[in-house]
Structures are given as C-alpha cells and as structure tokens.
C-alpha positions in Angstrom: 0.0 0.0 0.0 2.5 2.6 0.8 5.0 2.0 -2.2 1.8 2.3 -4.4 0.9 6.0 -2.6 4.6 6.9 -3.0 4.1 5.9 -7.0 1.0 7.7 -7.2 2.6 10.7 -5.1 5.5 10.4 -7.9 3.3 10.4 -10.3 1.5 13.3 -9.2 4.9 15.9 -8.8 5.5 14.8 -12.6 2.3 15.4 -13.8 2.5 19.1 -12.2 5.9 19.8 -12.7 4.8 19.1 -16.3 2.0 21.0 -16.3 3.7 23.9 -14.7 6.4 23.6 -17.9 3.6 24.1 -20.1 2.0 27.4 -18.4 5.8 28.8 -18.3 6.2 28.0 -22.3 3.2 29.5 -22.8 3.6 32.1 -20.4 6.7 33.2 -22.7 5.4 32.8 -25.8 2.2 35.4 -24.9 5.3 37.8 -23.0 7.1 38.1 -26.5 10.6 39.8 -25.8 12.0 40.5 -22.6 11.7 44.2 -20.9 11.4 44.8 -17.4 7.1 44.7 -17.1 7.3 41.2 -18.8 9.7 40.2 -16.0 7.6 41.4 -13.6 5.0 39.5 -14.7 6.7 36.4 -15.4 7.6 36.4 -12.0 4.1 37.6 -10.5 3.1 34.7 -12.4 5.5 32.2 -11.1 4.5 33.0 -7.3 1.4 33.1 -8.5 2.0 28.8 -9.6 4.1 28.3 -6.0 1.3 29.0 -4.3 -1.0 27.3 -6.1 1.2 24.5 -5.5 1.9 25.1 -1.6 -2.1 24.2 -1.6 -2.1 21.5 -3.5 0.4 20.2 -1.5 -1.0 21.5 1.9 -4.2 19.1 0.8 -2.6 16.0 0.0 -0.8 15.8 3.4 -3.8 16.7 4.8 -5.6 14.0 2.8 -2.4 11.5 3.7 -3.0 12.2 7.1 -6.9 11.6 7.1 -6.3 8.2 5.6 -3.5 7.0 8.0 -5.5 8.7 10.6 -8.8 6.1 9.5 -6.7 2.5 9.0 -5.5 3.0 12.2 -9.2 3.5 13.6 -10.0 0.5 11.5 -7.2 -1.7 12.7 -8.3 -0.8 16.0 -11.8 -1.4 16.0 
C-alpha cells in the first residue's frame, strides 16, 4: 500500500511539474521579448503557480494524514 501512494505521489509531482512547464512556455510565448514589465509579470506569475502548488500540497498531506488517521481506527476497531 504505501509503495503504491509513494508511486502515485511520484506520479502526481511529474504530472505538475509538467503542467507547470507548459504554463511557463506558454507564459513566454504570450510575454514576447523581454523588458522589465514582462519580468515582472513572469515572475508575479511564477508566485502566483508556487502558491497554487503550496495548496495543493497542503491538501494531499492533509488528505495522507486523514487516511493514515482512518486504518488506524479501523485496525483498531
């Protein structure tokens, strides 16, 4: 059970990580050339994806922890 949540939770990071490859690609492409207001909004828009991803995260721990938190009930009761 575990090794198949640590291959899902692989899974997962890769699937965002790619995801978040695509935004910045496109991101760049929309920006056209670089001058400092584009920067700024790359990088407004990069914070903008960390946090995003500071919540995702934030909810599958949570979610990790509900779930450990209910076999244990069950293997108790």
């Amino acid at each position: 059970m575990l090794l198949q949540e640590v291959a899902e939770a692989m899974t997962h990071r890769r699937s965002f990580r790619e995801e978040r490859a695509r935004a910045a690609r496109a991101l760049l492409s929309y920006l056209g050339d670089p001058c400092p207001s584009n920067e700024r909004m790359l990088l407004d828009a990069a914070h903008d994806l960390e946090a995003a991803a500071s919540v995702r995260r934030l909810g599958a721990v949570s979610q990790r922890r509900d779930a450990t938190s209910l076999r244990l009930f069950i293997a108790t009761h």
